[in-house]
FIVO-524324 format. One line per 5 residues: number of its first residue (from 1); their letters; for each residue x negated, y, z negated of C-alpha. Coordinates in nm, 2 decimals, padded with zeros to 4 digits. Example, Ala and Ser with C-alpha at 12.3 -4.5 7.8 and 13.67 -1.06 7.14 Angstrom:
! FIVO-524324
1 = AS = -01.23/-00.45/-00.78 | -01.37/-00.11/-00.71
This chain:
! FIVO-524324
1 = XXXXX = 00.30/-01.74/-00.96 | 00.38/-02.09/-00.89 | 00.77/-02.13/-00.96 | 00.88/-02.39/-01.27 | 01.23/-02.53/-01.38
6 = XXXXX = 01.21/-02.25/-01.62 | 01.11/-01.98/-01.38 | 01.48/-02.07/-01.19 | 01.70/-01.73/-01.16 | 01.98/-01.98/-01.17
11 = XXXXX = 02.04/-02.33/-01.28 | 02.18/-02.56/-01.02 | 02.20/-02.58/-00.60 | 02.18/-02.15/-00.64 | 01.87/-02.17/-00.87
16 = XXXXX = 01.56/-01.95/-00.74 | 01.19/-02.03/-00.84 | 01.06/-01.74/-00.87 | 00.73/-01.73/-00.69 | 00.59/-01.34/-00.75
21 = XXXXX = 00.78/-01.00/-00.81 | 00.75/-00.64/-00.67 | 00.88/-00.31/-00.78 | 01.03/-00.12/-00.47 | 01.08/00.25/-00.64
26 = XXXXX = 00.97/00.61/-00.54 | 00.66/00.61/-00.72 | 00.57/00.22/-00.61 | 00.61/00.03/-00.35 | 00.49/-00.19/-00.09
31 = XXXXX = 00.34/00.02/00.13 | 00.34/-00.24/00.44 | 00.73/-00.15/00.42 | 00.74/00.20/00.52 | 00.56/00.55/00.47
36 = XXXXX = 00.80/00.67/00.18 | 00.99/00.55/-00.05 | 01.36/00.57/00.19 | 01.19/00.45/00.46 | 01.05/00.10/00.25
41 = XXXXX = 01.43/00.09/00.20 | 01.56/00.15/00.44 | 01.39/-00.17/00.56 | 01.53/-00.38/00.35 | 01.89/-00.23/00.40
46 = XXXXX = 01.93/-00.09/00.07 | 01.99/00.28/-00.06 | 01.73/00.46/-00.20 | 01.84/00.43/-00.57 | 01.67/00.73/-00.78
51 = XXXXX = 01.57/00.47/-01.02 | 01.45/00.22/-00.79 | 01.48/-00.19/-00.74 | 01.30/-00.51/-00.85 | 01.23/-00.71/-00.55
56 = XXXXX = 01.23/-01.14/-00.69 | 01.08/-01.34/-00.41 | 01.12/-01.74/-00.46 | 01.25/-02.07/-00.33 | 01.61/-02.19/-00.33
61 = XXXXX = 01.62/-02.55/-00.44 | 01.61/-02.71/-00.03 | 01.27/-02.45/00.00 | 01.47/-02.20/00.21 | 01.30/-01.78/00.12
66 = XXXXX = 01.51/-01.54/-00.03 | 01.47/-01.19/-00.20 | 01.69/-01.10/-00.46 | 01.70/-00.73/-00.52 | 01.81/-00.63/-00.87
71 = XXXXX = 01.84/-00.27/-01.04 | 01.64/-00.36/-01.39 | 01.34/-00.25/-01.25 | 01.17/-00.28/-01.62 | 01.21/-00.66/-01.63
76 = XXXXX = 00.99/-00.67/-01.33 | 00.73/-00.40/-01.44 | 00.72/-00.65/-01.74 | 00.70/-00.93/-01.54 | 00.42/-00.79/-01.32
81 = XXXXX = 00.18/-00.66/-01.58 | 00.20/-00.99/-01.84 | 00.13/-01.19/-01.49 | -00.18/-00.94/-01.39 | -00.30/-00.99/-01.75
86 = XXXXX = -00.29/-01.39/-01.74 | -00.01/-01.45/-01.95 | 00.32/-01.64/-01.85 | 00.66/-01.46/-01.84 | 00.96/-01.62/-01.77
91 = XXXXX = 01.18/-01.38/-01.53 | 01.46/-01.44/-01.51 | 01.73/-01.17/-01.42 | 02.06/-01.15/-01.53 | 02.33/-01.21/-01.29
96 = XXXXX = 02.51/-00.84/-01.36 | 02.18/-00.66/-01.26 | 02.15/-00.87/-00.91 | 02.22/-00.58/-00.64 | 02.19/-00.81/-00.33
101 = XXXXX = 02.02/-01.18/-00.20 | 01.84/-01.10/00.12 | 01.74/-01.37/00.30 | 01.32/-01.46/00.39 | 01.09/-01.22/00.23
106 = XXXXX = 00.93/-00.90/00.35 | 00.61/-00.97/00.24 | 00.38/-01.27/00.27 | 00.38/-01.48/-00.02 | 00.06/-01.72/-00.02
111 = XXXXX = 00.24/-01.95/-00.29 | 00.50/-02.21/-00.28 | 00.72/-02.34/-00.51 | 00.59/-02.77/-00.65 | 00.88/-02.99/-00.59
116 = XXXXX = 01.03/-02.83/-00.27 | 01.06/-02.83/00.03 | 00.74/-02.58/00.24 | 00.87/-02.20/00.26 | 01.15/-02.16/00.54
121 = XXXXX = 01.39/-01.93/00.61 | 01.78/-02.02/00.56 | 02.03/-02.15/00.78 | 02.17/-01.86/00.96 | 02.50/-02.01/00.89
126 = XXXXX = 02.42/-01.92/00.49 | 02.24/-01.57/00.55 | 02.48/-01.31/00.55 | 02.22/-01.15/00.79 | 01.88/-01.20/00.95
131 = XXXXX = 01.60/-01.36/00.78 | 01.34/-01.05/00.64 | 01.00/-01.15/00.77 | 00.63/-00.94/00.66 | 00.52/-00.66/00.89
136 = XXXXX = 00.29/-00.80/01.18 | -00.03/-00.69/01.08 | -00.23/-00.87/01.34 | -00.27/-00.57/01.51 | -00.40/-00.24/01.46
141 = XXXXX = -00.05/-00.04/01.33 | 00.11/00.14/01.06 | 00.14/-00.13/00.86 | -00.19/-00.24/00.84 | -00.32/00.14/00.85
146 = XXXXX = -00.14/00.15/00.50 | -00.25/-00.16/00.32 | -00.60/-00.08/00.46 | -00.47/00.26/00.22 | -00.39/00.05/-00.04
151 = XXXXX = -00.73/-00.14/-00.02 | -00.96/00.19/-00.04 | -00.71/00.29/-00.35 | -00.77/-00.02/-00.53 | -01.13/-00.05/-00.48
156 = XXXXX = -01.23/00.32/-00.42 | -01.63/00.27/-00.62 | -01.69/00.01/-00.34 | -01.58/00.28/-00.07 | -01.74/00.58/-00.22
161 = XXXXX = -02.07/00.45/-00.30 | -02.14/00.44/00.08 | -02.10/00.76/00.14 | -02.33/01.01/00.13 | -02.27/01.35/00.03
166 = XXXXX = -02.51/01.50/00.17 | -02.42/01.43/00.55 | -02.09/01.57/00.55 | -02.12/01.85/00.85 | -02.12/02.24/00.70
171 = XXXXX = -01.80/02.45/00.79 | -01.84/02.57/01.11 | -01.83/02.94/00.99 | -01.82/03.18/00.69 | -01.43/03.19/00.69
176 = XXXXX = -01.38/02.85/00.57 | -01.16/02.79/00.79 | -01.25/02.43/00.88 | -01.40/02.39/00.52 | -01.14/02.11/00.48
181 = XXXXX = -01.23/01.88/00.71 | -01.59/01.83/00.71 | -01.64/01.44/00.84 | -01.87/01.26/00.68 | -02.20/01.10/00.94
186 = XXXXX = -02.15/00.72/00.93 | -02.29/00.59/00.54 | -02.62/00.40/00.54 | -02.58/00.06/00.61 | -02.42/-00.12/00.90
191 = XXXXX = -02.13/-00.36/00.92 | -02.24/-00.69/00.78 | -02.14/-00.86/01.12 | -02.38/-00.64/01.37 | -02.41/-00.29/01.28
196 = XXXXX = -02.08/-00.17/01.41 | -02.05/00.23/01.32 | -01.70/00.22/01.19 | -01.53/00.11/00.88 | -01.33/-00.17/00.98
201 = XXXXX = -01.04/-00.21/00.81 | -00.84/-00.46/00.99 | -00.95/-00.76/00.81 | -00.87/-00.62/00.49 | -00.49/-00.52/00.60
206 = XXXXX = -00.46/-00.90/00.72 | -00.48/-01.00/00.38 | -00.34/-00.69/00.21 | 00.06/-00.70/00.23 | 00.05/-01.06/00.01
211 = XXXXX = 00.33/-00.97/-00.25 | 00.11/-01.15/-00.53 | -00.23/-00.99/-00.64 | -00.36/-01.27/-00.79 | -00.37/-01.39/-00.45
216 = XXXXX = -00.53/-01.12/-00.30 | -00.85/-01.07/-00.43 | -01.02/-01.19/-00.19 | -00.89/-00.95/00.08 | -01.19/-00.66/00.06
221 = XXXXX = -01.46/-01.00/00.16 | -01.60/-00.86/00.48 | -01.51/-00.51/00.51 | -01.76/-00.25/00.66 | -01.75/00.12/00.43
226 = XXXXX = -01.93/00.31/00.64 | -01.80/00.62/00.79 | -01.83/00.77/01.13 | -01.99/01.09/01.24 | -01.79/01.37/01.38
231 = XXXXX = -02.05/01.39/01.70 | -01.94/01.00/01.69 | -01.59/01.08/01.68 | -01.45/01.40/01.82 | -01.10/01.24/01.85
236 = XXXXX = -01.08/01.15/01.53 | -01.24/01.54/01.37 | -00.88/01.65/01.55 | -00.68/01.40/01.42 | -00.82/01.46/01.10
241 = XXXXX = -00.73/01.82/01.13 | -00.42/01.77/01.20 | -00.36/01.53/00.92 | -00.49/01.82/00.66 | -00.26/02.04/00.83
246 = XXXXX = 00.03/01.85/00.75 | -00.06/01.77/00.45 | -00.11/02.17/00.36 | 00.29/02.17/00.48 | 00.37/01.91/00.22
251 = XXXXX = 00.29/02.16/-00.09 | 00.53/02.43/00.08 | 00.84/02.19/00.22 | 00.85/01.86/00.02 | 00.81/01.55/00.22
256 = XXXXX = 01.06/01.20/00.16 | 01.04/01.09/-00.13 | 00.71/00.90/-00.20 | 00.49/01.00/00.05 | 00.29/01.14/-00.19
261 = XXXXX = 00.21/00.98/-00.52 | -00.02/01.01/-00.78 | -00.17/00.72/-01.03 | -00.42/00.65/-01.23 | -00.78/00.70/-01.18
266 = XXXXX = -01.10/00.69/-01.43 | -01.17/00.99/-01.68 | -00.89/01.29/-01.63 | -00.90/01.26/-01.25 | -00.59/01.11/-01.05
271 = XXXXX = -00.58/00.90/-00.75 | -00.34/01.02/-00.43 | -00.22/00.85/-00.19 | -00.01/01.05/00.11 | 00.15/00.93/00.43
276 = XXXXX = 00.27/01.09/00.71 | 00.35/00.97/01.12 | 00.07/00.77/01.22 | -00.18/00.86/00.89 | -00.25/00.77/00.55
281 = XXXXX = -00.45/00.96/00.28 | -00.64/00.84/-00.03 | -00.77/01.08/-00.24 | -00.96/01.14/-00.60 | -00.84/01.47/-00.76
286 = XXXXX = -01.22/01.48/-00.86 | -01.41/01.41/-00.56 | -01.37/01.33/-00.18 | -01.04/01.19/00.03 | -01.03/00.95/00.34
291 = XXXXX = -00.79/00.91/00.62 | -00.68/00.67/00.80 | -00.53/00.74/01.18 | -00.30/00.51/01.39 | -00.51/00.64/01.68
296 = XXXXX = -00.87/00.52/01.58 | -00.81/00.13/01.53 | -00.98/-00.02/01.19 | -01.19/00.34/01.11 | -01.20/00.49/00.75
301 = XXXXX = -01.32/00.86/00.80 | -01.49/01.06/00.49 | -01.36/01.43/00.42 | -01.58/01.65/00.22 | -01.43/01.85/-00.05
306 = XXXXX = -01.54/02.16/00.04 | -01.40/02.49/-00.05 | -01.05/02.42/00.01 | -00.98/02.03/-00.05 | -01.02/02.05/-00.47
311 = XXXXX = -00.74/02.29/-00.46 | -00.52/02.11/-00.16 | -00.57/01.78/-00.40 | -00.46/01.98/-00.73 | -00.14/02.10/-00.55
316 = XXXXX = -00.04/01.76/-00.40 | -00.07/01.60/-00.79 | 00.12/01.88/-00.93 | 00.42/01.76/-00.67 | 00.38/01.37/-00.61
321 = XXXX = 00.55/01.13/-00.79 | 00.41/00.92/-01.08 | 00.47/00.58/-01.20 | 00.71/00.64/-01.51
């Protein structure tokens, strides 16, 4: 969203154009910012209200970034969904809901406001501290292992159609045991770029943690959806073990807030989404989940249900959080 005079938080030297919005709350955040919802705080250094913030990125009128956290976290939802729909909304927050203005922003903003100077951070000798700056996703990380997360979650029909159910590997024995993490052989079809056997994720991340989604859409251009084999990948059929593991502990002890979250999918399923050190988990309540591991740089890997995953996935909606 391109700021206006009448998208200015403020009139004056202290107006802000407001250039995009983004809630910050238990059930939605940005991702890029942390694995739950504290931690995404915690970044920012603010408390993690039960309620949650608005997070207003925008220009000052000399072009310097700022964030300007407020508590009417409604406003923004409002702001966010008229915007996604096409329509103009002019949000402006009051001055009695502003909880703090942070200088730079922690996401990357691909707009700028007309009439100003380019994006820059403030003079230190304004900025009560330093300047916020995005996550450094140029690298194979946390960060980017989550907005790649964020990208199978948003476009989960273009993931899951190259998958095939019937390669995921049998469990190992009549116990079911290991009927929970049955990994997927690689889909059919090889990365457009030379028939790479992993599903890179890294150039979707790249483009992932802009705070706008209007100005994202093209961030999925180029991704490979296959999967990898677990003869392929015996590293990665451990990790993902362990990742199932932990998230089997989250239904008994409850994780931080917002690691696990549930939204909306098609028909009466539910999408999930769960984090944990150095993993993230998308999931269909209906169907198949994916992980993503710090360890195995760019790769998506398939799970199979199985015996075991439905009812895992039932008791993880039953305790995340949902949007309000």
């Amino acid at each position: 969203m391109a700021g206006t005079d009448e998208d200015a938080v403020a009139d004056g030297d202290d107006a802000l154009y407001v250039l995009t919005a983004v809630l910050l709350t238990p059930a939605k955040f940005p991702s890029a910012l942390g694995d739950d919802y504290p931690e995404a705080c915690a970044t920012l250094g603010l408390p993690p209200l039960a309620d949650g913030y608005g997070l207003v990125l925008g220009q000052d009128g000399q072009g310097a970034r700022w964030t300007v956290v407020i508590d009417d976290v409604s406003l923004v939802a409002v702001a966010i969904a008229s915007w996604d729909c096409g329509m103009e909304y002019d949000l402006s927050p009051s001055e009695r809901t502003v909880v703090a203005a942070l200088p730079g922003w922690p996401l990357a903003v691909a707009v700028a406001a007309p009439g100003v100077p380019a994006p820059h951070d403030p003079a230190p000798e304004i900025a009560d501290s330093p300047a916020l700056s995005p996550p450094d996703t140029a690298t194979w990380g946390p960060a980017q292992r989550r907005l790649g997360a964020d990208e199978i979650a948003l476009r989960w029909a273009l993931w899951r159609e190259q998958i095939d159910d019937t390669e995921f590997a049998p469990p190992r024995d009549g116990t079911g045991a290991d009927s929970g993490t049955e990994v997927g052989d690689r889909a059919e079809g090889a990365d457009e770029a030379g028939g790479s056997d992993k599903a890179d994720v890294t150039e979707v991340a790249h483009g992932a943690d802009r705070a706008d989604e209007a100005d994202t859409a093209d961030r999925s251009e180029g991704a490979d959806r296959s999967g990898r084999s677990e003869k392929d990948a015996p590293k990665g059929n451990s990790g993902i073990r362990r990742v199932l593991a932990e998230v089997r502990a989250y239904v008994d002890t409850p994780p931080p807030l917002g690691r696990v979250r549930s939204s909306f999918a098609p028909g009466d399923a539910r999408t999930l989404r769960a984090d944990g050190p150095g993993w993230s988990l998308v999931a269909r309540t209906d169907d198949i989940a994916f992980v993503l591991l710090d360890e195995q740089p760019g790769e998506v890997v398939p799970v199979g249900r199985g015996p075991e995953l439905p009812g895992l996935l039932e008791a993880l909606d039953k305790m995340a959080v949902r949007p309000l």
